[in-house]
N, C-alpha and C positions, 0 to 999 in steps of 0.2 A: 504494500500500500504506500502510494506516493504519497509526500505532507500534503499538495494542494487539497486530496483527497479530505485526510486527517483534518485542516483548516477548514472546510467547507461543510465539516459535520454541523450540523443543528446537535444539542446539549443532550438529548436524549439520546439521540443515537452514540456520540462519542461515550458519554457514560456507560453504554453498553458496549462497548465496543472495548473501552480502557478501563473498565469497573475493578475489573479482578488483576491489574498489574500490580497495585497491593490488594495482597489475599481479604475479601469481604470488607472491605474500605471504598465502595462506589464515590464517597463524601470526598475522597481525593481526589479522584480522576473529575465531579463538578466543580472542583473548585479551580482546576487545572486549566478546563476549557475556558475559561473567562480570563486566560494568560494566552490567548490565538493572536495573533498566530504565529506558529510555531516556525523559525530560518531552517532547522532540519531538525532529522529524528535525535540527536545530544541535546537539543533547547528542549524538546517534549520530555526527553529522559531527565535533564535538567530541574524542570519546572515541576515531575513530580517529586524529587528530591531535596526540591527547597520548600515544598508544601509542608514535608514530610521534616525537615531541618528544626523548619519554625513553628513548630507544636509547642505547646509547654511538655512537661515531663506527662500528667497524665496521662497526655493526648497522645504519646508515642509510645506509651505503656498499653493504651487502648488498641493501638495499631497492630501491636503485637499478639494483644489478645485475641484477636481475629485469626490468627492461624491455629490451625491445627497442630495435635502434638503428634510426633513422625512415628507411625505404625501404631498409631493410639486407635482409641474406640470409634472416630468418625472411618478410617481405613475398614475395619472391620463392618462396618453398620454399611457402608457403600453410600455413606453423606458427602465424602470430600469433593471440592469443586471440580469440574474438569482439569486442570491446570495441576491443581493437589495431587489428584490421583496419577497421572501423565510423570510427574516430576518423582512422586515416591516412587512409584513402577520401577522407574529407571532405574533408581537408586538400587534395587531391587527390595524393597521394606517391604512389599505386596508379597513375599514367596519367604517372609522368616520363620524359622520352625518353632516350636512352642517355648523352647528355654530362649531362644535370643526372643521372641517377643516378650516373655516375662521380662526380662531384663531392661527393656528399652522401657517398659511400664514403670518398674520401678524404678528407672533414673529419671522420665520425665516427670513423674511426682517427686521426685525428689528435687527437680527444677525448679518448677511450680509452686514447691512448698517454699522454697529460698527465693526466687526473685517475681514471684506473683503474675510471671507468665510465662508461655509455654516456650519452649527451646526452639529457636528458629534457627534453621541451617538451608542453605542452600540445596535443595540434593540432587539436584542436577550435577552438580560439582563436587558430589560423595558418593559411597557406596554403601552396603550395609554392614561390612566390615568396619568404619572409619565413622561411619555416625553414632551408635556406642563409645567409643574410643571420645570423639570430639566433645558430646553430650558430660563425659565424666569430667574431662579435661573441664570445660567450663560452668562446671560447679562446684570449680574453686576461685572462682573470678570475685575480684572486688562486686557488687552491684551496679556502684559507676559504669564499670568497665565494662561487665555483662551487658548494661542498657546499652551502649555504644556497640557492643560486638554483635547483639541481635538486631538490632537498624542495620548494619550495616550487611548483615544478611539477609534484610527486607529489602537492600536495596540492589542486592547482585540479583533476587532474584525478580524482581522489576526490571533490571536489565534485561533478561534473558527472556520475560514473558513481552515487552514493548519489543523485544527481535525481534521474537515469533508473529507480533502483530503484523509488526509493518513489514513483514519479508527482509528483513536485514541481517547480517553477518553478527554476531554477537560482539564478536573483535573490532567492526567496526564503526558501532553505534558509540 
């Protein structure tokens, strides 16, 4: 998809269109389109990212809470979004056998119970070897650092869902 495209959306459609580049946050992508229009796909990737900047701390604690926790009980129930489901697949979290799923359960409650929202990783960019591993690693983290280190894997993986929109290279968006 070309930007004149992206530019020439009326708000409904673009919302629908850019709803879920942060997961269950459509309040972004409305507030995004009233930043058109956009010189190329880095100012659209941009402009959610400084939406997404200028929250106060709740608001980017809210952001988070919108995601799913990785091979948790929305995976198993068949709730996760398109995007969710496509992305854990990959990872392969969709085919874990019963002890590695135990285990991802009890370290994303054990996430959850420390920084009051769910462990957000990329997993497009993991596997299900390394997302255990990663999950433990960062539930030693300061809280500061934590809230820093889950934005910023809300925002790879906005990268990778704004690629997939607009038909572009990931590397060079």
């Amino acid at each position: 998809m070309d930007m004149e495209t992206v530019n020439s959306m009326d708000f409904g459609e673009f919302v629908e269109v850019f709803g879920n580049v942060v997961e269950r946050c459509p309040l972004v992508a409305a507030a995004v389109w009233s930043q058109r229009p956009f010189s190329d796909p880095a100012d659209l990737e941009r402009q959610f990212f400084a939406f997404i900047d200028a929250l106060p701390q709740s608001g980017k604690e809210g952001v988070l809470r919108c995601h799913p926790d990785l091979a948790g009980r929305e995976l198993q129930r068949g709730t996760l979004t398109a995007e969710s489901q496509r992305e854990q697949s990959g990872a392969g979290l969709t085919s874990l056998g019963a002890a590695e799923r135990l285990r991802l359960t009890e370290l994303n409650a054990q996430y959850r119970a420390r920084f009051g929202f769910p462990f957000v990783l990329a997993a497009r960019l993991s596997d299900r070897a390394a997302v255990p591993r990663e999950l433990a690693r960062r539930l030693l983290c300061p809280p500061e650092l934590e809230l820093r280190t889950a934005l910023e894997e809300v925002k790879k993986i906005g990268h990778l869902r704004l690629a997939d929109l607009l038909g572009a290279d990931p590397a060079k968006l």
